[in-house]
VEXDO-401908 format. One record per atom (N, C-alpha, C, O, CB): x, y, z. Coordinates in steps of 0.2 Angstrom, whole numbers, plus 5000, padded with zeros to 4 digits. Each point is the difference from the previous one (the first is absolute). Glycine has a CB too. Layout:
<marzas>
XYZ...
</marzas>
This chain:
<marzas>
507745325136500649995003500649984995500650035001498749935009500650004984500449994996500450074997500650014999498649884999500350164999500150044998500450055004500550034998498649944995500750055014500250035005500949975000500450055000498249965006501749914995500450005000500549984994500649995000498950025010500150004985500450024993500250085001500550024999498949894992500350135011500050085000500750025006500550035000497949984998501449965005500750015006500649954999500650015003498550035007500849904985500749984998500250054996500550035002499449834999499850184991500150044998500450065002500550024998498649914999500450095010500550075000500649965005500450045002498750094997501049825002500849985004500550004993500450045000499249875012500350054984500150004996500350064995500550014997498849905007500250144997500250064998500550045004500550034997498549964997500850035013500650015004500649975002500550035002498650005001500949904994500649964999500550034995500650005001498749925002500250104992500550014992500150065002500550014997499049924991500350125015500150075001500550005004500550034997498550015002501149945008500650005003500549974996500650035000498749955010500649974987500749964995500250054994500649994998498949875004500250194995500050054995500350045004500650014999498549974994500750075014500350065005500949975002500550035000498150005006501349904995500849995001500650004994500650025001498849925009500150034985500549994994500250064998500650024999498949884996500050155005500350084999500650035004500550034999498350004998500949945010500550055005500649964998500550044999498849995012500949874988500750015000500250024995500650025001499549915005499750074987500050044994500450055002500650024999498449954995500550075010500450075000500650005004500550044999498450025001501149915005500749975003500449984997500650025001499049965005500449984988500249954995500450084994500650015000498249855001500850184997500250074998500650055004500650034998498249954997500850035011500750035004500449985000500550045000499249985006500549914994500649975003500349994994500650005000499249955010499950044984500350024993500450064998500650004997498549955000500650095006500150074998500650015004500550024997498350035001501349935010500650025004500549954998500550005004498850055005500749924987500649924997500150054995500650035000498849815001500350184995500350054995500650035002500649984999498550034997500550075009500550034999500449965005500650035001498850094995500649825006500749995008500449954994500549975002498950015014500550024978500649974995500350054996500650004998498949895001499950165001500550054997500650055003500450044997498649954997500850015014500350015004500649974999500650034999498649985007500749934995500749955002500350014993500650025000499049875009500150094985500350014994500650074999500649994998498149954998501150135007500250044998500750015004500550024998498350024997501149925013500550025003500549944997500650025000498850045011500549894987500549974996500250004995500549984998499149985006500050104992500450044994500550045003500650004999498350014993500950025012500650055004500749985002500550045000498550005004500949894998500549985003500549934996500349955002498850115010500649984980500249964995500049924999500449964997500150135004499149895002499749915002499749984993499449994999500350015016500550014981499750004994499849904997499650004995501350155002499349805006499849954998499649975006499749954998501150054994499150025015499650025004499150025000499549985003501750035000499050054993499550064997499749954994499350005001501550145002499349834993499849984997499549935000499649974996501450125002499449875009499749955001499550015003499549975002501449974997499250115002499450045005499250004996499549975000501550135007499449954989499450044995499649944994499450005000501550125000499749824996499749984997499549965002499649984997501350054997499149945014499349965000499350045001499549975002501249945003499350174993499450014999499950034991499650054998500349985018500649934980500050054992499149974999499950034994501749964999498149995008499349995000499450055001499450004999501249905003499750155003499850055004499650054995500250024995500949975013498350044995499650054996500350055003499750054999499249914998501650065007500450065002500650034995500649974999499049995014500250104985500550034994500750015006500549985000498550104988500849945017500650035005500449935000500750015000498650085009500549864991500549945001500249964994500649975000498950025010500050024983500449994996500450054997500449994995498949935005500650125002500950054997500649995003500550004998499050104999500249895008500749985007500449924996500649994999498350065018500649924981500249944997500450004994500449964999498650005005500850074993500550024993500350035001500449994996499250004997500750075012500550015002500349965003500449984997499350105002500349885006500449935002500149964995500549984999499050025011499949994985500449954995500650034995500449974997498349965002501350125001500550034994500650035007500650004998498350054987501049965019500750025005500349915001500649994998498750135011500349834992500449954998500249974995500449945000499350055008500150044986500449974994500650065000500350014995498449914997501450125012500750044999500649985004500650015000498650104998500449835006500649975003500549954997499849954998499550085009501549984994500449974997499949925000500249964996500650145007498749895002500249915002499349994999499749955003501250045008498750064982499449964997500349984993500350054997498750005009500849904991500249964994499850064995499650055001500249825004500550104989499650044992499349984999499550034999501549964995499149955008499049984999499650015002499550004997500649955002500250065011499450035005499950094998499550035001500949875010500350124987499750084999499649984995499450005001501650085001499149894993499550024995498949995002499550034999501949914992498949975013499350005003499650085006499550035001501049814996500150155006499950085004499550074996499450025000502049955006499150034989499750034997499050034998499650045001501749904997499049994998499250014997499350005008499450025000501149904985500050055020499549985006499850065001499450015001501149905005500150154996499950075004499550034995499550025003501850005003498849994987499650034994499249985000499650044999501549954993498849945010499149985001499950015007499450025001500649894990500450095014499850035006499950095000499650035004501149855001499750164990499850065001499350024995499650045002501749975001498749944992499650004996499050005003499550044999501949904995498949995011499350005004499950055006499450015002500549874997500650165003499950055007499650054994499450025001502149975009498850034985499650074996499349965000499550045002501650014989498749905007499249964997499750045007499550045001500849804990500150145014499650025005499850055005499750015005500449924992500450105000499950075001500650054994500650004999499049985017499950054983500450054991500150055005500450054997498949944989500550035020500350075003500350005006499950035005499450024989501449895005500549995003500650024998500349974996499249955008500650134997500650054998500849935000500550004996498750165012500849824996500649945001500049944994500549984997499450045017499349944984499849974997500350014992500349964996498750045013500950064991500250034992500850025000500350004995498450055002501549975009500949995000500149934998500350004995499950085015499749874994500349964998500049944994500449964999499550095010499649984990499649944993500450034993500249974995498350025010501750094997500450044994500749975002500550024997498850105002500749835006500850015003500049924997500249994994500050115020499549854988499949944997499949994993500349954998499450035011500050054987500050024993500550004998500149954996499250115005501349985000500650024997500449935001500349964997499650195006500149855005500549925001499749964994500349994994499849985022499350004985499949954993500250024993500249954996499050015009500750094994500650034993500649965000500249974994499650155009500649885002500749985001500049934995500449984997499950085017499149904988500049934998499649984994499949944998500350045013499550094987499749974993500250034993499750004995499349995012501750064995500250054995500150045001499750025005499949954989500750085002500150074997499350044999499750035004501449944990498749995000499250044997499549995006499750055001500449924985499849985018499449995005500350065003499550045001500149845000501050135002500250035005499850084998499950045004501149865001499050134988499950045000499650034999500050065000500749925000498649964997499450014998499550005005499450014999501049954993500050035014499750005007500050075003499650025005500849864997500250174996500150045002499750065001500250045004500549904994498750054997499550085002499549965007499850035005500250054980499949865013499449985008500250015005499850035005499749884993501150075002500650015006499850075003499650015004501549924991499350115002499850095000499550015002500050035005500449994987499049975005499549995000499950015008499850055003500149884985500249995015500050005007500350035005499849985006500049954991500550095002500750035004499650075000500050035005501349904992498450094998499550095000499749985005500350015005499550044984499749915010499349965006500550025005500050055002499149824992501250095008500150005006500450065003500050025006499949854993500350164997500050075003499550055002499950055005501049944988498649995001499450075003499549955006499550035002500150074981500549845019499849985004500250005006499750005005500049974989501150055006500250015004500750044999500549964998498849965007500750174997500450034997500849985004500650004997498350105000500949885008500650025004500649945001500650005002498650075006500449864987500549965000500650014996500150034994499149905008501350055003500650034996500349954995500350014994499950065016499649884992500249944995499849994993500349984996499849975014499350074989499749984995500550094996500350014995498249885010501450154999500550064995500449994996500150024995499950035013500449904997500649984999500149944995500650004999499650055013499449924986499949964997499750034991500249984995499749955019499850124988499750024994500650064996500050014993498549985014502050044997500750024998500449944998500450014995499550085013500149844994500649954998499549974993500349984995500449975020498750064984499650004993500350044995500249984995498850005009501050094999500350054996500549984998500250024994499450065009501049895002500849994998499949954995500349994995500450055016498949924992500349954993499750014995500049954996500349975009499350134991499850004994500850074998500350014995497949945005501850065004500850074998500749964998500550024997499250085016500249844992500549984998500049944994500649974999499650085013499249944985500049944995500449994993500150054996498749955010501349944993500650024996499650004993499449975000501649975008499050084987499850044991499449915000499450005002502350104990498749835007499649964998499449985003499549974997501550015001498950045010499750015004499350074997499450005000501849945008499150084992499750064997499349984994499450005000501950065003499449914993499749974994499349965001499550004996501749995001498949975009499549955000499450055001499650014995501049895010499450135002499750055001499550044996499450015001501449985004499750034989499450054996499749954996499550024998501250095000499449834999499449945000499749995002499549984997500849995000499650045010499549945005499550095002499550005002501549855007499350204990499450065002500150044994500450004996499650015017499450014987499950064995500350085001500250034996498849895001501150095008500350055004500649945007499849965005498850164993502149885000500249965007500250045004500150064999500449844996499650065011500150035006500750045000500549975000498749935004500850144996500950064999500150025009499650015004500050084982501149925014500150045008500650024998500249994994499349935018500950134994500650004999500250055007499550025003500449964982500650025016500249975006499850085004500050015006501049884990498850174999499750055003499450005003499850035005500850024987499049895004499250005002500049965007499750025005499849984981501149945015500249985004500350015007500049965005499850014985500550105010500350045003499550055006500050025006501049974983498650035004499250015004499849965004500150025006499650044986499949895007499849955004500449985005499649995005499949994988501050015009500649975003500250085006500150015006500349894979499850145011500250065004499450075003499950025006501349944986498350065002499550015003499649985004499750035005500450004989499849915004499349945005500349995007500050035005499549894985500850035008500549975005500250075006499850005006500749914983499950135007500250045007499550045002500150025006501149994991498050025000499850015004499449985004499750035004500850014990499649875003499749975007500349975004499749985005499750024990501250005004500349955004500550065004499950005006500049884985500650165007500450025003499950055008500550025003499849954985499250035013499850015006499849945005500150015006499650094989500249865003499849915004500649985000500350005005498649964991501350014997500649955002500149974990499649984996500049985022501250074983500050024991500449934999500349984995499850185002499949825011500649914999499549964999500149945001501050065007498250014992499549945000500349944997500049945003499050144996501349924994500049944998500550004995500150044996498749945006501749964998500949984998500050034993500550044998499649835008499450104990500150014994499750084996500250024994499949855007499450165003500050065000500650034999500150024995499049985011501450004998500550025001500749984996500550025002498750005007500649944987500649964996499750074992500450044997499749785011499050174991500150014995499950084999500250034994499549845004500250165006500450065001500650044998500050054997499549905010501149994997500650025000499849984991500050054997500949925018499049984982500150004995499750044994500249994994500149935011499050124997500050064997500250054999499950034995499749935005500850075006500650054999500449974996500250034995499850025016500349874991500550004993499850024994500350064998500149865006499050054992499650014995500250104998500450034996498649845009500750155000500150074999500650035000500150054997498949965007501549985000500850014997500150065008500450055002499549954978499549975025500350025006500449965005499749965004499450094993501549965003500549945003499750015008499849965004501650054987498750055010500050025008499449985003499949975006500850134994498849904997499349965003500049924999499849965003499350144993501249904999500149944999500249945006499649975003500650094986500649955013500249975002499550025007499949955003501250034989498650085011499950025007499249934999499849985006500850194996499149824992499549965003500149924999499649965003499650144996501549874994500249955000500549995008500349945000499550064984500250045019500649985007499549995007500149965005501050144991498249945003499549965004499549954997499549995002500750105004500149894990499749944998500349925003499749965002500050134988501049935009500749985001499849965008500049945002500850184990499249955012499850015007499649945003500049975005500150154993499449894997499349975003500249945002500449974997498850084998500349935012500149955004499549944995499350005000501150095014499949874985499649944995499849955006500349975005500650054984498349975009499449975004500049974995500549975000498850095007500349934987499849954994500649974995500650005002498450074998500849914996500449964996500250064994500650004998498749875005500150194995500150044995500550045003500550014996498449994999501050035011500450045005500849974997500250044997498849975015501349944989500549955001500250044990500650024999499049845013500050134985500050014990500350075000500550024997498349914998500850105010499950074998500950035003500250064999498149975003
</marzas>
């Protein structure tokens, strides 16, 4: 009898812990769904807030998940952190802390995932901003990883037009760097980085207009600024002014918009 009801407290016991194991999984997995749908419904809300230029909204949004194992949200984050350090009504200090914030947040989006075509846009894009605050030579010794990323994220994804556009404003500024500059340059590489405003003109007018000019060749303010200013460069007035006049034009959303 003893043994009999040690054997049947046993299996309650066992059907106890089974049941209590079957449920912990099911809300787990519930616990995961609803993870999964919180993602994408911030990145939702995130993106329509980018759109609609809410840029210190967007940000208060984004930074309480910089903790996030989702690269989609931390790039969205360093973009928010570095869109608000472009605003007039953030300090010198907050840009600077901005800065380095957006650069470790793009930093961790790549760790976790290397084949986020956006991840490596922007980490090349935060890269360069911290240039601004550590020097000339950082800034320029940075300049082939930069490159570097801005390739990645093109053969990851051909059709962005931004990162195009971005890997042409690379080219302009080594076309346009001044001799001392240079100087540094051929110290920090053994081959330095060279452009000139032809190689630049390619990217910029081949790329660009053949991916873009059938979609939409106004995508973006400063595309269009730096354009008008490589026709100057090349000694073409009439292109010039026709893409510095829609630059002019554009209807200013952002803070850069307002620069440009």
């Amino acid at each position: 009898q003893v043994l009999k009801k040690s054997l049947q407290r046993g299996v309650a016991l066992s059907t106890g812990s089974f049941l209590v194991y079957e449920a912990h999984k099911l809300i787990s997995g519930f616990a995961e769904v609803h993870a999964s749908f919180k993602v994408e419904e911030v990145i939702e809300q995130a993106d329509y807030l980018y759109g609609s230029g809410e840029t210190e909204k967007l940000y208060r949004l984004l930074v309480q998940h910089k903790n996030s194992d989702d690269a989609e949200l931390l790039w969205r984050l360093a973009r928010a952190s570095r869109d608000l350090a472009q605003l007039s009504s953030t300090s010198a200090e907050e840009k600077r802390q901005l800065a380095y914030e957006a650069l470790d947040c793009a930093k961790k989006a790549l760790e976790k995932n290397e084949s986020n075509f956006a991840a490596h846009k922007w980490y090349g894009i935060c890269l360069s901003d911290v240039g601004d605050f550590e020097g000339i030579k950082t800034k320029i010794g940075n300049a082939i990883v930069i490159k570097e990323h801005f390739q990645r994220a093109v053969e990851l994804n051909p059709k962005d037009a931004t990162t195009i556009h971005l890997i042409g404003i690379w080219c302009y500024s080594f076309a346009e760097m001044p001799w001392y500059q240079r100087k540094i340059a051929a110290t920090l590489f053994a081959t330095p980085p060279t452009s000139t405003f032809q190689e630049y003109a390619a990217h910029s007018h081949l790329k660009l207009f053949s991916c873009l000019y059938t979609a939409d060749p106004n995508f973006y303010s400063k595309n269009l600024l730096y354009l008008g200013k490589t026709y100057l460069k090349l000694n073409n007035k009439k292109m010039a002014l026709l893409w510095l006049s829609k630059a002019k034009e554009y209807p200013a959303h952002t803070e850069e918009d307002k620069q440009v």
